[in-house]
N, C-alpha and C positions, 0 to 999 in steps of 0.2 A: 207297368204291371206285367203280371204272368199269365193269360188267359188261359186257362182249362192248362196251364202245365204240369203235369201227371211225371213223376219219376217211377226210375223200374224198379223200385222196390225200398228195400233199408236204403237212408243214407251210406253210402261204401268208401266213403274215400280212404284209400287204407291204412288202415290203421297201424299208430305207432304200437311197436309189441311193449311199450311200456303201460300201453291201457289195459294187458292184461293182469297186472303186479292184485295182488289180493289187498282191502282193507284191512287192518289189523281190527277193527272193530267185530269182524263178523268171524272170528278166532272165536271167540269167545259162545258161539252156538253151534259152528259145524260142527259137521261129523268126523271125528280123528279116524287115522291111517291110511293104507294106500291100495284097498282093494278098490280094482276094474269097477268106474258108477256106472257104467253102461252093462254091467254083470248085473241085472236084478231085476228081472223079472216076474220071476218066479214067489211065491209065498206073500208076506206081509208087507210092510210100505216102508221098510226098513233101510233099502237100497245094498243089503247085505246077502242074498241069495243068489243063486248061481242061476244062467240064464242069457239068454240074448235081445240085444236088442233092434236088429236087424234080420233079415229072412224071415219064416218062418213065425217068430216069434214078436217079431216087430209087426209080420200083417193084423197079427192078434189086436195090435195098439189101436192101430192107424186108422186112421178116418177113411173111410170107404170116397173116393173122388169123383165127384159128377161136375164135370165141364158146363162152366155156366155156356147159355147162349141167349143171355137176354139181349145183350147188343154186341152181334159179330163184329171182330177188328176187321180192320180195312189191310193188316196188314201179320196175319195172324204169325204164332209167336214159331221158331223153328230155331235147331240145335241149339236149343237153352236161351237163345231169345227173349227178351220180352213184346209180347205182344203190341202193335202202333194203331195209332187211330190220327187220320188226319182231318176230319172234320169235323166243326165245332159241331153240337146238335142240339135245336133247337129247344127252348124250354118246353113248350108246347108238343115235344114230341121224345122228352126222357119217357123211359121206361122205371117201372115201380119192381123194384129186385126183393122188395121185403112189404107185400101187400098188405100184411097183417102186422099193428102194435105188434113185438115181442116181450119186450119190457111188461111187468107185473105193477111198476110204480113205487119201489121200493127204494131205498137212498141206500147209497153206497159213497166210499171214498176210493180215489183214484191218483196215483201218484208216476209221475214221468218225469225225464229231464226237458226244461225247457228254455233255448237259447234265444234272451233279449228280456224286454220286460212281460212278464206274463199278464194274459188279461184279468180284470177282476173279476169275482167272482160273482155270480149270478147274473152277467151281461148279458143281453138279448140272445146271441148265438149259443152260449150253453143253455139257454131257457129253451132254443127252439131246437135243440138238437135231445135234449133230455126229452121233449114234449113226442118227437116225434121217434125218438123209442120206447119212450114210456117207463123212464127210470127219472130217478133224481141224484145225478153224479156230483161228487162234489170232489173238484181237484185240488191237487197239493201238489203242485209244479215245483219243481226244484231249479237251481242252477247247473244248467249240464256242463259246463266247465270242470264243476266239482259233486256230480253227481255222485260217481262211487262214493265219495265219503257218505253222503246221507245215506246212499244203499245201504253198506256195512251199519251205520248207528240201527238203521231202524231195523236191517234181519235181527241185529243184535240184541234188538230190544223184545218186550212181550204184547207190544203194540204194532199191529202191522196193519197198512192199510187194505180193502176190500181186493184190488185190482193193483198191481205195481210190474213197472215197467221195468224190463232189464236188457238194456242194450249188452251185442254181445262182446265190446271192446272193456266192458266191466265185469266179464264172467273169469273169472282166474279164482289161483287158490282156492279159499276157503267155499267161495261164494256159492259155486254148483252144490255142494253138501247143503248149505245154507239152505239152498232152493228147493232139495231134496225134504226137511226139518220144517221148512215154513210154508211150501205152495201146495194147492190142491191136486189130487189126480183126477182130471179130466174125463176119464177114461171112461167110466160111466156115462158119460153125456154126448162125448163124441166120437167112440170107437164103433168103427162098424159101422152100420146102416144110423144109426142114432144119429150121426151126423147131418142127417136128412131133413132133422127139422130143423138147421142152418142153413139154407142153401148157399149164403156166399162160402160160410165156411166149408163148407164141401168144394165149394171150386177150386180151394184151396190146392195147390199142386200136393202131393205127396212127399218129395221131396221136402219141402219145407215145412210138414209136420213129421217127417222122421228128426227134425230139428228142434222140434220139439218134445222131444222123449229126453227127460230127467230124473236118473236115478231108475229106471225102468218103467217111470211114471210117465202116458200123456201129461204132460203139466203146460207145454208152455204153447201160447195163441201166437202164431208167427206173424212175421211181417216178408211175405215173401219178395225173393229177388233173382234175380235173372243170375245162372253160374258162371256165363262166360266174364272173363275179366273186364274189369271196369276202368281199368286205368288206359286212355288210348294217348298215344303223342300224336299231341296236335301238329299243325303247320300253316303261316299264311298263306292261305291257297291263292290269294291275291296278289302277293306279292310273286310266290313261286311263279303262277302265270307269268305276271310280268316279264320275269326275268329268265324265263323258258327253263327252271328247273324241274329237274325230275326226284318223284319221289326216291328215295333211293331202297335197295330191292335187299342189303346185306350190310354188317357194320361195316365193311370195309367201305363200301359205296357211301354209308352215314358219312364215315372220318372225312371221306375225300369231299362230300357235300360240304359238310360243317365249316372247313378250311377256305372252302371256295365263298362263302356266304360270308366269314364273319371278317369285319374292316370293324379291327379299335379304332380307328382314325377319326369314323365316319357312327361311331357309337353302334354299329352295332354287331351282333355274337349270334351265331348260328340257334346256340341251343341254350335251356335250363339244365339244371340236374337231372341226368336219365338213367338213371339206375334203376327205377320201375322198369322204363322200357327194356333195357339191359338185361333185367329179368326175365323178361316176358321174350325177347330173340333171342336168349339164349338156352330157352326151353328149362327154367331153375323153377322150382316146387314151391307153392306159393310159403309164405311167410307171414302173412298176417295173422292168420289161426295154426297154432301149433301143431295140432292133429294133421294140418295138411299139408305139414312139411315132411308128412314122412311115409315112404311107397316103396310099398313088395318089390326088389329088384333081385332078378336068379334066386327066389327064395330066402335072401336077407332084407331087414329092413333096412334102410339109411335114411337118414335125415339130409335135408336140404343144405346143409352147409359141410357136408362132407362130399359134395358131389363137383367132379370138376368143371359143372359148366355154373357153378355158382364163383369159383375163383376166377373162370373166365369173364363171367359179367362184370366182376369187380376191375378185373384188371383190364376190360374196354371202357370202364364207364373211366377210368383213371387217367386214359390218351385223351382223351377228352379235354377234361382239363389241364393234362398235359401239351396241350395241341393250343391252349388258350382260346378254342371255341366255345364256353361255356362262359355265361354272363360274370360278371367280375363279382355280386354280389351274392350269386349263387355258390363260391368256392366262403365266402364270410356263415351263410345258413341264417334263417329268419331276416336277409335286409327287408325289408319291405317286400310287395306280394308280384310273384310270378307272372301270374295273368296280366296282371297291369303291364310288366315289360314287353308283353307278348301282342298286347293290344296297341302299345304304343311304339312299335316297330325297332325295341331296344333285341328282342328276341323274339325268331323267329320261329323255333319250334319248343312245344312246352311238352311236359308231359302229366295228368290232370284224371279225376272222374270225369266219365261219357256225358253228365249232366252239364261241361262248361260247354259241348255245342250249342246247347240249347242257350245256355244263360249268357254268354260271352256275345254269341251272334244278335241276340236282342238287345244286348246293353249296347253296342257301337252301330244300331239301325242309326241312329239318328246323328249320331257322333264322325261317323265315317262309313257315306254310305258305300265308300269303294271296299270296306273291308268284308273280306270272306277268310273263312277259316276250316281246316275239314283234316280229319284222320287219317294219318296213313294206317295202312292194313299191316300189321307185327309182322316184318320177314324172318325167316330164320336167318341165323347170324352170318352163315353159309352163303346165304340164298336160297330160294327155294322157300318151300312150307316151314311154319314153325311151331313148336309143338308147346301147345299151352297147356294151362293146368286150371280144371274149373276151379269158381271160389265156392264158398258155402251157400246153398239156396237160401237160406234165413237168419238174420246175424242180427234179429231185435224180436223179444219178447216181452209178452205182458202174462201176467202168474193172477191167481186167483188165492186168499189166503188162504190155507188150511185150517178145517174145521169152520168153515164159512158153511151157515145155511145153506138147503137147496135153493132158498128162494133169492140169494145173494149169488150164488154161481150163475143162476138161470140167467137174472136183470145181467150179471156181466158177460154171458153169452147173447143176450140181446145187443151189446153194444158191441161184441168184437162179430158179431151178422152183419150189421149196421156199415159199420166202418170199411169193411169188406167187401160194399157194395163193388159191383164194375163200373166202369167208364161208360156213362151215357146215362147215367139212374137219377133218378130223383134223389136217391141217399146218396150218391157217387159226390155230385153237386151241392147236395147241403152241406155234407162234410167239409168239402172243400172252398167253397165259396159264401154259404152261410145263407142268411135269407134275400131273394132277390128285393132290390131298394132300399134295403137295405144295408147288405152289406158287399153287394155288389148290383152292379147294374152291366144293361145290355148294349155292348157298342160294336155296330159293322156287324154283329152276330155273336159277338165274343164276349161271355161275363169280364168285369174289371171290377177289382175291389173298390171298394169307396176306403175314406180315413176310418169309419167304422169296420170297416170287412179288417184293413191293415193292421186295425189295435187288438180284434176281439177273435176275430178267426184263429184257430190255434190246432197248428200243424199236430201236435200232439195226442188229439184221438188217435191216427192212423197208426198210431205206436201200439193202437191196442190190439188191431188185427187189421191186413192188408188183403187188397187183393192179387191175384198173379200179376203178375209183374206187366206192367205198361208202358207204353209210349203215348203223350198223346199233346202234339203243338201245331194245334190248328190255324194257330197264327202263323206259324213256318213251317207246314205240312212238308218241305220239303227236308229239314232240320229235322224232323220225325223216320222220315224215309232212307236219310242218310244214317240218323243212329242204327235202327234199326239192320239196317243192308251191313253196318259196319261190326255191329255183334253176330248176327248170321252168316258171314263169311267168318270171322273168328272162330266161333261157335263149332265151324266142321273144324276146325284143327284142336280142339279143348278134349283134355282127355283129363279122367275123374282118377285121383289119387287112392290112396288105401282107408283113408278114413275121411273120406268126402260125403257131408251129409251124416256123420253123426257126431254128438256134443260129448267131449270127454272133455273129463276133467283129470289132470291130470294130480295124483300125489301132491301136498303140501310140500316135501320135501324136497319137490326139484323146482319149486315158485320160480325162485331168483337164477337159476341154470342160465340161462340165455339171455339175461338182464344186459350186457356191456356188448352182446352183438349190433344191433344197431347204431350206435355210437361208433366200434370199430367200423362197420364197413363205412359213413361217412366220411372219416379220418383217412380210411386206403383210397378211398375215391378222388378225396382234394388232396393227396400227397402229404398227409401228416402220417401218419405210418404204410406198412409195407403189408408186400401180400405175404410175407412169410409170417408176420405178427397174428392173420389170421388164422395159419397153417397152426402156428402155436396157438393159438387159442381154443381152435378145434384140437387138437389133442388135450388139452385143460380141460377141455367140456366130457372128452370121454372120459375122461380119469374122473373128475369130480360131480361124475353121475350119466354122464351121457350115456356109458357100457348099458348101465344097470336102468337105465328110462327107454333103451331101447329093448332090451328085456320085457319089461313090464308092457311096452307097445303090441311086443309079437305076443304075448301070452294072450292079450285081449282081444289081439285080431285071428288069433286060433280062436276065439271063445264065441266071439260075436260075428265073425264072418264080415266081409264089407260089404256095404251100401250101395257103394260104385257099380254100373249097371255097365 
């Protein structure tokens, strides 16, 4: 089990840029052509006014932030950080973050993606979780494999449900209009001091309610997360001891490590695919969200794949496998799972979400108790410091429908207070672990689900609103202190791009633009095509809209000013 395991925020493991393709279903209610959605401010709810939604005009929006302190971290949160907590704390001595019913008692429906089989409905933990906000929720879980498609039928349609969930690897194309057309503005409830009779939601960072500005509208309840990057290369620190290696400080130090480590003989290969990390030593602009691939340089803008330390990463991640230090089924793509080779000493450095310390070093407790496993810190490719690029603070929202009574906004703000609880709360716990003897019990000091907690508990409240970002493995309070220490040392070298922290949508018209990037850099990396194929490619892009999507970029960032602090 996972006792009291808290992550820092959204699920983040980066996303492929194919999660952002638009459904063709929700075509059919957006809103046509390609003015700036972050331009509307100003006037009716139309998303067509001129206006900003950053500085100035964004404080207008935003939720006034009062720093919870119902249970101080043990290990408080710094340069974008999430905050850690290593000790479990006892039932007998949570604190109550939401003293008072919110909830009016009113029934709402609620829709999210949910990954496995979902619980049924009216099971004991939605009965006690509805009870103890005093709404009556009723869910409509989907398949998050293939969520997007049921998003597009249903914006598409004139039926939408109370409360709906929209992760952000689903926001492309059409969908932000969409969200614009079909979600409520907030802004009455929670701009300003109003947000005061929420107090989780006030704790809320700022940050990840400017993430929630759509179409010029507060609209969407965030799920906040920590900025610094998420993706760190592991390494068996166990094995490393062993054999008196050193981390190494520069790619050149990587190659010459990788080389020294990997014996096909003896099965096994230095490393996985490191193209993540590749990105991340060699200072390349993130790629997951489009908007933050692209930063004011001498007064022009450029995009990420026009920059020469993105052909450099390509063409280091390439010696790699040219060097045949990379596992053999990692050059095939999908053989079976990474981590497993990692943990069964076929490879020895992987690159993964910050969440596999936690989850990797508890699954081989028992399995191998000699195995340890731990981070190296990103060097620059040089050596020396390297220069990262935060991610987005919130990259999952929950929307309220438009034209929803007050009384149906309120109960859904009773539930995104709720679920917002912090670490150590009575609602932090229910949430999480469900009713005690239920659906979990006390062992050594540490809640553990029961088979009732593992079938009915359902991750997918906290899709409707989070708290700032945590840490918290009181089972391996040391595995807490290590993530932690490993993001705060990143964290001072993270620097915020040009359109970091706000959600653009970009034109219909340039959807499919950068569709076959991903797939190429693959192919140059295992030696199926060349780095001149990308050079041509990037010329393609500018001719077939790149010129004219970089245009559109500067116009908007003259308009709206950035975020980036």
């Amino acid at each position: 089990m996972t006792p009291n395991a808290a992550s820092t925020g959204s699920p983040r493991t980066e996303p492929s840029r194919r999660g952002f393709l638009a459904t063709g279903a929700v075509a059919a209610v957006a809103v046509a052509g390609g003015a700036p959605l972050l331009t509307s401010c100003g006037g009716g709810d139309t998303g067509k006014k001129d206006g900003t939604t950053s500085g100035k005009d964004a404080a207008k929006i935003l939720p006034t932030h009062v720093a919870s302190s119902v249970v101080p971290a043990d290990l408080p949160a710094r340069d974008g950080s999430a905050a850690g907590y290593t000790r479990a704390i006892p039932s007998a001595e949570l604190k109550a973050s939401v003293p008072e019913k919110l909830g009016k008692g009113g029934a709402l429906t609620v829709m999210a993606p949910f990954w496995g089989t979902p619980p049924a409905s009216g099971n004991p933990y939605y009965k006690a979780m509805n009870e103890a906000v005093g709404v009556q929720a009723a869910w409509q879980n989907q398949d998050g494999n293939v969520y997007d498609q049921k998003l597009g039928a249903v914006l598409a349609s004139s039926t939408v449900p109370d409360l709906v969930v929209v992760p952000g690897w689903n926001l492309g194309g059409k969908i932000p209009s969409a969200v614009d057309a079909k979600f409520e503005d907030l802004g009455p409830y929670l701009s300003g001091d109003k947000v005061k009779a929420y107090p989780n939601l006030a704790a809320i960072p700022t940050d990840a309610w400017q993430r929630g500005i759509f179409g010029g509208r507060l609209r969407g309840l965030p799920m906040p997360a920590s900025y610094v990057t998420n993706i760190a290369p592991f390494y068996r620190k166990d094995l490393f001891d062993a054999k008196g290696w050193q981390v190494p400080e520069s790619a050149d130090e990587f190659l010459a490590l990788a080389k020294e480590i990997t014996s096909a003989k003896a099965k096994v290969w230095a490393c996985a695919d490191m193209t993540w990390t590749a990105y991340n030593m060699f200072g390349v602009l993130n790629g997951g969200d489009k908007a933050l691939g692209w930063h004011l340089v001498d007064g022009r803008l450029v995009n990420r794949i026009e920059t020469p330390e993105y052909l450099e990463a390509l063409e280091w991640t390439r010696k790699l496998y040219d060097a045949g230090v990379v596992h053999p089924d990692e050059k095939a793509q999908n053989q079976g799972d990474t981590s497993v080779r990692f943990t069964s000493g076929q490879c020895l450095i992987y690159n993964n979400d910050l969440a596999h310390w936690y989850g990797k070093t508890a699954e081989m407790a028992a399995q191998n108790p000699d195995f340890a496993m731990a981070a190296m810190d990103v060097p620059g490719h040089a050596g020396g410091d390297p220069e990262l690029w935060a991610t987005n603070p919130a990259n999952i929202w929950s929307f309220v429908r438009k034209g929803a009574p007050k009384e149906i906004v309120e109960d859904a703000l009773a539930i995104a207070n709720f679920t917002a609880a912090p670490y150590g709360t009575k609602e932090r716990m229910l949430t999480d672990y469900g009713v005690e003897g239920v659906h979990h019990t006390i062992k050594d000091g540490l809640p553990v689900k029961t088979d009732a907690g593992n079938q009915e508990v359902s991750s997918s409240w906290m899709f409707i609103a989070s708290p700032a970002p945590y840490i918290a493995h009181p089972d391996l309070p040391e595995i807490t202190e290590a993530q932690i220490g490993w993001q705060q040392r990143m964290g001072a070298f993270t620097r915020k791009s040009s359109f970091y922290g706000l959600t653009v949508a970009e034109p219909s018209r340039w959807t499919g633009l950068m569709n076959d990037f991903e797939q190429l850099e693959k192919d140059i990396v295992r030696g199926r095509k060349k780095l001149s194929d990308m050079q041509q490619a990037v010329s393609e892009w500018k001719s077939k809209g790149g010129d004219e999507l970089r245009d559109w970029y500067s116009k908007l960032l003259d308009t709206t000013g950035s975020a980036a602090s």
